[in-house]
DSSP file (Angstrom, degrees, kcal/mol; ACC not computed):
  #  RESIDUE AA STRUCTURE BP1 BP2  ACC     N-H-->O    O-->H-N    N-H-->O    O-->H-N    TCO  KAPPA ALPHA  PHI   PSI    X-CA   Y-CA   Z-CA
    1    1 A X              0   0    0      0, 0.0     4,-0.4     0, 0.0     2,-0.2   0.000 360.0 360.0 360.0 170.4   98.3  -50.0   90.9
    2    2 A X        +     0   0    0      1,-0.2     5,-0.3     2,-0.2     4,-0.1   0.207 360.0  63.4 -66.7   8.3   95.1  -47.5   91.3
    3    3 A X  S >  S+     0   0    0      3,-0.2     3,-4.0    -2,-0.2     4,-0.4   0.670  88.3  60.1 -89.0 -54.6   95.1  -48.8   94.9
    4    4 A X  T 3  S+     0   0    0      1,-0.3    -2,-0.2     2,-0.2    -1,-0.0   0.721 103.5  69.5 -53.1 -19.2   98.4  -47.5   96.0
    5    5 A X  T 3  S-     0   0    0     -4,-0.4    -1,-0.3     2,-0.0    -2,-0.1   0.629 120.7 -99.6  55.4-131.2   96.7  -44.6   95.1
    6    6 A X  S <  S+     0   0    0     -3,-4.0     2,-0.3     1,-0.2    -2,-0.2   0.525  81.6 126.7 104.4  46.5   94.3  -44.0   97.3
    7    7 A X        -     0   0    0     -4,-0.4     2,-1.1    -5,-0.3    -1,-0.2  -0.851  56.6-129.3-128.3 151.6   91.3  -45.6   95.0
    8    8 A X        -     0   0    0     -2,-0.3     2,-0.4    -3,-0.1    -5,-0.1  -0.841  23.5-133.2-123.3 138.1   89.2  -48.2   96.5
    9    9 A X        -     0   0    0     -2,-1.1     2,-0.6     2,-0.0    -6,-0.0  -0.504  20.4-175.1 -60.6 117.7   88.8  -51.4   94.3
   10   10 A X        -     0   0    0     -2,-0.4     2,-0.6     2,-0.0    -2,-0.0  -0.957   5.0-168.7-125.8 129.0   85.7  -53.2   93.6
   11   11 A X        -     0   0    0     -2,-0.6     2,-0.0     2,-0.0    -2,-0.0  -0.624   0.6-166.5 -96.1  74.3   85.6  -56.5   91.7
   12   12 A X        +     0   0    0     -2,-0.6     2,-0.3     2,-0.0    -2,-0.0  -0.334  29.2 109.9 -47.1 130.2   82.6  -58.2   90.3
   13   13 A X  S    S-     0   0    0      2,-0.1     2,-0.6    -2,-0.0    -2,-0.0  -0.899  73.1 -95.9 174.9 169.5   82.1  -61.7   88.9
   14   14 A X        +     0   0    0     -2,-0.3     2,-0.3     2,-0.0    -2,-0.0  -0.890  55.6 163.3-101.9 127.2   80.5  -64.7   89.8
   15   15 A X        +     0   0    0     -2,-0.6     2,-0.2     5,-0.0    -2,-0.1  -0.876  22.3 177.0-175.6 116.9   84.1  -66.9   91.9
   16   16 A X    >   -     0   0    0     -2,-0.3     3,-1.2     0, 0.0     2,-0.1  -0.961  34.4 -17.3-142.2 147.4   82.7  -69.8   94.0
   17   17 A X  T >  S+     0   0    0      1,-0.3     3,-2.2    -2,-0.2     4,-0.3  -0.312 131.5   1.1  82.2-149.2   83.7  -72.7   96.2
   18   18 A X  T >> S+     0   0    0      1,-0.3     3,-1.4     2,-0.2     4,-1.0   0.732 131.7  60.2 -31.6 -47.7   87.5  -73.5   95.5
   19   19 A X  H <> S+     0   0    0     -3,-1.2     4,-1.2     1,-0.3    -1,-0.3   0.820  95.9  57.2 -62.8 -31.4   87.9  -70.7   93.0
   20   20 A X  H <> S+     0   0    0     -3,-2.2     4,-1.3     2,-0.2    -1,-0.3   0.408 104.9  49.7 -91.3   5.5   87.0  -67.9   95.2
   21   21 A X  H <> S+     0   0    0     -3,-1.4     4,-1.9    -4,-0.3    -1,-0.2   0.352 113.6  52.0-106.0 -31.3   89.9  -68.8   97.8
   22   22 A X  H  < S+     0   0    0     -4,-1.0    -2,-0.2     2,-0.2    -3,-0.1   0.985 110.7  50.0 -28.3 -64.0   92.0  -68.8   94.5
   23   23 A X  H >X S+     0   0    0     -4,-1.2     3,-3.7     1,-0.3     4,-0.8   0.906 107.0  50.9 -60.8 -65.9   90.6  -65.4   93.8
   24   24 A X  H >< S+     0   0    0     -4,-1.3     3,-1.4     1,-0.3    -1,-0.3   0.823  99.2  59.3 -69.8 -19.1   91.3  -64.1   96.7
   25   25 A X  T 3< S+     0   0    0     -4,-1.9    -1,-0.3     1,-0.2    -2,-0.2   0.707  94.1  71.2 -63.9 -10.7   95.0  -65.0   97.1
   26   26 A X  T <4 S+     0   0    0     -3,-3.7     2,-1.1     1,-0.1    -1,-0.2   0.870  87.7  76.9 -73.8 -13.3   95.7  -63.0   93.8
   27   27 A X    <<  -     0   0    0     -3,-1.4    -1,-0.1    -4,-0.8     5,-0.1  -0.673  58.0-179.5-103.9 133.9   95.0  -59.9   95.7
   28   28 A X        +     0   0    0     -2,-1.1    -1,-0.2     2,-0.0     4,-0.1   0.610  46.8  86.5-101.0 -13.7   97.6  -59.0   97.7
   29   29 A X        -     0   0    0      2,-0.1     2,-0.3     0, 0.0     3,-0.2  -0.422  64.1-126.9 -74.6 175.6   96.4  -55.6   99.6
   30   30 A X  S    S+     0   0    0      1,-0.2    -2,-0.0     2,-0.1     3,-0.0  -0.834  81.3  79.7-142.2 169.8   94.6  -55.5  102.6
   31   31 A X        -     0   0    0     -2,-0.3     2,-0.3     1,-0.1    -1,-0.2   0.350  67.8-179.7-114.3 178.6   92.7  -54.7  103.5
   32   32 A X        +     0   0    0     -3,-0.2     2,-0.4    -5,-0.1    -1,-0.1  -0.500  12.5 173.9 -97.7 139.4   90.4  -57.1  102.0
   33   33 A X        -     0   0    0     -2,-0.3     2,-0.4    -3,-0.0    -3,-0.0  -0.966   7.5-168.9-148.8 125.1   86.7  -57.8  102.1
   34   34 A X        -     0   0    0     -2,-0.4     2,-0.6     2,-0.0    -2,-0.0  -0.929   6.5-163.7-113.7 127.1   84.3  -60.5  100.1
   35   35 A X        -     0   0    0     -2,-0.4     2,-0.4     2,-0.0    -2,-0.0  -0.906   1.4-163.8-104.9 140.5   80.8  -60.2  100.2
   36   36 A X        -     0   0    0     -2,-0.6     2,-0.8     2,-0.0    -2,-0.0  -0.968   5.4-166.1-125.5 137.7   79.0  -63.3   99.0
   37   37 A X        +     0   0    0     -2,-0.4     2,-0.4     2,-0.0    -2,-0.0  -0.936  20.9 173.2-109.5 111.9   75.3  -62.6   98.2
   38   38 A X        -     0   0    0     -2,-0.8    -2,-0.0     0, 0.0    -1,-0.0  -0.622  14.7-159.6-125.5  95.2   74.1  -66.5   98.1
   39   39 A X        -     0   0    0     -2,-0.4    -2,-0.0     1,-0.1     0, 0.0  -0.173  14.0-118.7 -62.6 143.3   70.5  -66.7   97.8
   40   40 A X     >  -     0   0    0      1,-0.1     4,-2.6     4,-0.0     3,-0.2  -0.189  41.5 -92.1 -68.1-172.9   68.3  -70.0   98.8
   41   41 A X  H  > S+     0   0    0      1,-0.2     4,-1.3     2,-0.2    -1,-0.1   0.669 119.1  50.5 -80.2 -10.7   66.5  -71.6   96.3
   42   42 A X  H  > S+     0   0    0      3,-0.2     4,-1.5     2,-0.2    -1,-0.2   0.615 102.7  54.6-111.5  17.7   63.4  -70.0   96.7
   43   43 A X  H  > S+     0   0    0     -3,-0.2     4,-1.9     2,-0.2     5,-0.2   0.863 112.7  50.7 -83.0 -63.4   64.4  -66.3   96.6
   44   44 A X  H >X S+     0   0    0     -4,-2.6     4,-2.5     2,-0.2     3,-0.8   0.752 107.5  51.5 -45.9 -58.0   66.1  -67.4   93.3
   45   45 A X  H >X S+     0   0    0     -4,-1.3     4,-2.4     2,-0.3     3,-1.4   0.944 116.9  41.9 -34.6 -85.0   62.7  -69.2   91.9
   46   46 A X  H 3< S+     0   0    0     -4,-1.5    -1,-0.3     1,-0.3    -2,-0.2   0.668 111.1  53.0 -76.2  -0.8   60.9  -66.1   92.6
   47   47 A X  H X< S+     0   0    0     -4,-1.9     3,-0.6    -3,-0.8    -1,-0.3   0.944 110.0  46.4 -26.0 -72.3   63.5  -64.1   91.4
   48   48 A X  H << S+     0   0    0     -4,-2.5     3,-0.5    -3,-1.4    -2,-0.2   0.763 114.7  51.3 -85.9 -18.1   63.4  -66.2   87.9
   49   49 A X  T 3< S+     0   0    0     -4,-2.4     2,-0.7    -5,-0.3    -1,-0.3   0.723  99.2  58.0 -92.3   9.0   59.2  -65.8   87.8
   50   50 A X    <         0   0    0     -3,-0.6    -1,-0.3    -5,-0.4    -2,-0.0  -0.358 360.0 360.0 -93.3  63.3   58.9  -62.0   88.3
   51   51 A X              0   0    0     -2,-0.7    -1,-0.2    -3,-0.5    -2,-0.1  -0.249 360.0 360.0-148.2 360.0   61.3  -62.1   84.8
């Protein structure tokens, strides 16, 4: 694959809770790094009124 390479992989998508440990077991190089951006609820709320 484009890893093997020398290309570095980036994945987007919204993968939480149960799914994201899922997620990560399909990828099998390493190594591996998940950033989780999880905002409280009232960054999100002013998030959704500047819209």
């Amino acid at each position: 694959m484009d890893f093997g390479a020398g290309f570095t992989i980036v994945v987007q998508d919204v993968v939480i809770d149960p799914m994201l440990e899922e997620f990560v077991s399909f990828v099998r190089h390493r190594p591996l790094y998940v950033v989780a951006l999880a905002p409280g609820s009232e960054a999100v709320a002013a998030r959704e009124a500047a819209v």
